[in-house]
C-alpha positions in Angstrom: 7.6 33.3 -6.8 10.6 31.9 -8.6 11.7 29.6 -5.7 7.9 28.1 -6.6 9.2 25.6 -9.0 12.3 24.6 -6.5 10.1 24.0 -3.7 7.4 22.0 -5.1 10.9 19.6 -6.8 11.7 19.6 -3.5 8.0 18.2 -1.8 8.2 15.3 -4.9 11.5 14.5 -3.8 10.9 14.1 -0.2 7.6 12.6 -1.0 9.1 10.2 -3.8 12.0 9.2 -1.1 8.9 8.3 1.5 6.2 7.0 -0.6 7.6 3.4 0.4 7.7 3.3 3.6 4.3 5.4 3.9 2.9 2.5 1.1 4.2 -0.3 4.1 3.5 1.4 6.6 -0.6 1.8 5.5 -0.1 -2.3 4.5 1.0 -3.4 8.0 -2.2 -1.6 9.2 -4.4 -2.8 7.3 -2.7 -6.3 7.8 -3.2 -5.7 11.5 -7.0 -5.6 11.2 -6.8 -9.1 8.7 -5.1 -11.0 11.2 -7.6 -11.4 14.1 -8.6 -15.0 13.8 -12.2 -16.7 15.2 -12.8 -19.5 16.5 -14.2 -22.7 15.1 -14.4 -21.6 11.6 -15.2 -24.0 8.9 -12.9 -25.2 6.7 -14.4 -23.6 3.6 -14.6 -20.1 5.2 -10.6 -20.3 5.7 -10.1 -21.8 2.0 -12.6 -18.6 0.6 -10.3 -16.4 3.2 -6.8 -17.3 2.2 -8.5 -16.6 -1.5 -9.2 -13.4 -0.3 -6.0 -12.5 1.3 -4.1 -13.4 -1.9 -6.2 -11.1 -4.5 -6.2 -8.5 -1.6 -2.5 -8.7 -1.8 -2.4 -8.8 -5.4 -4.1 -4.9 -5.2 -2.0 -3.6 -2.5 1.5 -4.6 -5.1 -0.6 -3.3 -8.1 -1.4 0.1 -6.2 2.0 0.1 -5.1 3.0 -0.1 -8.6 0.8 2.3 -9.6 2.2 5.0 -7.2 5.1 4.2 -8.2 4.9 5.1 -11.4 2.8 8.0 -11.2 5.8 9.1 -9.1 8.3 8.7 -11.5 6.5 10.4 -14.4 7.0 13.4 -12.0 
């Protein structure tokens, strides 16, 4: 029981060292599914999309940010 506290310092380490690349990782996925185009699409649907991609974007760095943080606090 007293190695307890040592090995769950060693999980947030090893988690804290990984969250990154586990953060890009789940972002180049999901940017995977967003980059199938289709065909003769209006104009206005690709304005309202690149709209999209860039508040999408926005919530992936403030998540990120937010794990982050939550990580450090640890």
């Amino acid at each position: 029981m007293d190695d307890l506290p040592d090995t769950v310092k060693k999980c947030l380490d090893i988690l804290d060292e990984n969250l990154e690349i586990l953060s890009n990782i789940e972002f180049d996925l999901n940017d995977e599914k967003n980059d199938e185009l289709v065909p003769d699409m209006k104009l206005h649907y690709l304005y309202d999309m690149t709209e999209d991609v860039a508040e999408s974007e926005k919530v992936k760095r403030a998540e990120s940010k937010f794990m982050k943080r939550q990580s450090d606090s640890f």
